[in-house]
Every structure is written in C-alpha cells, then in structure tokens.
KOLROKOL-749607 format. One record per residue (C-alpha): residue number from 1; residue in three letters; x, y, z. Coordinates in steps of 0.02 Angstrom, whole numbers. Example, Ala and Ser with C-alpha at 12.3 -4.5 7.8 and 13.67 -1.06 7.14 Angstrom:
BEGIN
+-----+---------+--------+--------+--------+
| num | residuo |   east |  north |     up |
+-----+---------+--------+--------+--------+
|   1 |     ALA |    615 |   -225 |    390 |
|   2 |     SER |    684 |    -53 |    357 |
+-----+---------+--------+--------+--------+
end
This chain:
BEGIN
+-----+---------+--------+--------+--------+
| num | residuo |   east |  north |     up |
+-----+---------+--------+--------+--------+
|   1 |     UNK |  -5509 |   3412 |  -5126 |
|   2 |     UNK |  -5671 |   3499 |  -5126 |
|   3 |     UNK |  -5718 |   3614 |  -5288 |
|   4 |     UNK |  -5677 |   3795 |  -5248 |
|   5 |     UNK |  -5566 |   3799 |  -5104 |
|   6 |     UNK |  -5407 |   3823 |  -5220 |
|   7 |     UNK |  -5490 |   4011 |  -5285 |
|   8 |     UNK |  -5569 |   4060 |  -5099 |
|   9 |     UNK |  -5396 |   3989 |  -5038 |
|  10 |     UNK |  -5306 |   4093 |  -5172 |
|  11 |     UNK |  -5411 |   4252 |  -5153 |
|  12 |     UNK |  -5383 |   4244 |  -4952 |
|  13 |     UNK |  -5186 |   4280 |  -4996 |
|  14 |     UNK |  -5222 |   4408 |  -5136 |
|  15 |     UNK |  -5346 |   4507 |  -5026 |
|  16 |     UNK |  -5202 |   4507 |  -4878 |
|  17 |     UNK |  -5070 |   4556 |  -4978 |
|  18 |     UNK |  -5194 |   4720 |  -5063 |
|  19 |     UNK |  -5230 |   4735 |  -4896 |
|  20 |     UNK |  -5052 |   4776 |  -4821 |
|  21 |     UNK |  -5018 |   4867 |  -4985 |
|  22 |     UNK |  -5153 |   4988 |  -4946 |
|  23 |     UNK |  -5042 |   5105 |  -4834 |
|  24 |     UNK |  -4906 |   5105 |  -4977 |
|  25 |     UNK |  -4914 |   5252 |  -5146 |
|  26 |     UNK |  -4971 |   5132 |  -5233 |
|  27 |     UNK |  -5154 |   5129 |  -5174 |
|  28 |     UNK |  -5229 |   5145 |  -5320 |
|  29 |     UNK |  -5163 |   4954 |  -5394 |
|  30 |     UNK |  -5175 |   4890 |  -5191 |
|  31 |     UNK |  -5367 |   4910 |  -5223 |
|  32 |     UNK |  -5381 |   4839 |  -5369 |
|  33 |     UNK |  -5284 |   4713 |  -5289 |
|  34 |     UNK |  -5394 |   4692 |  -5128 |
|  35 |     UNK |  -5542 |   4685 |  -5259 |
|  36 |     UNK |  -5496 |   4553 |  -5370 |
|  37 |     UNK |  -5451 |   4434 |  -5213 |
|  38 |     UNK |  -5636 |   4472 |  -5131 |
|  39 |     UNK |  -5702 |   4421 |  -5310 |
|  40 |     UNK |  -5587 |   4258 |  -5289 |
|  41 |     UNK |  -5654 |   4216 |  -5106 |
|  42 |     UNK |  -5827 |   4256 |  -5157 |
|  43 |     UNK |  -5833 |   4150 |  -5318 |
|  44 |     UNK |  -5739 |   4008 |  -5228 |
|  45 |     UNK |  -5849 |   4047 |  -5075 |
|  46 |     UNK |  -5984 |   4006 |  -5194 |
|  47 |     UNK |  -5932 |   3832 |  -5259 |
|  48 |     UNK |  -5906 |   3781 |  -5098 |
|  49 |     UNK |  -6090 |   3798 |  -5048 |
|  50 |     UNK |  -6159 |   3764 |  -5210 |
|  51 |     UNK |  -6081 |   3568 |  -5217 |
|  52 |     UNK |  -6092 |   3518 |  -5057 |
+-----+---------+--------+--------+--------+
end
C-alpha cells in the first residue's frame, strides 16, 4: 500500500463527518473537526506525491 493514503484516506472521513456536523450546536468542535481532517488529507496528500 502506498505511503500516505491511510492519513488522506482517514482525513477524507474526518472532514465528512465535521462537515455534516456543521449544521448541528456544536459548530464550534465540527470546525475544529473539518480542520484537523483537511490537515490529514493534505499531509497524506503530500506523501503521496512526494514518494512516487
């Protein structure tokens, strides 16, 4: 399996899930939420490209 698809795979289903939370009262952890799975499929976007 290629290096960084588990955390961009990961941080794909953390960003949907703060995603659909964002309508809910609790917006305040969804976007923290949404954040920390964009920092997952960047970093894993990241290792992808970088060992090709």
């Amino acid at each position: 399996m290629r290096e960084g698809l588990i955390p961009a795979v990961l941080g794909t289903v953390v960003s949907a899930s703060g995603a659909a939370l964002l309508g809910s009262k609790y917006k305040l952890a969804a976007t923290g939420i949404l954040g920390f799975g964009l920092a997952h499929v960047v970093l894993g976007t990241i290792d992808l490209i970088e060992h090709r």
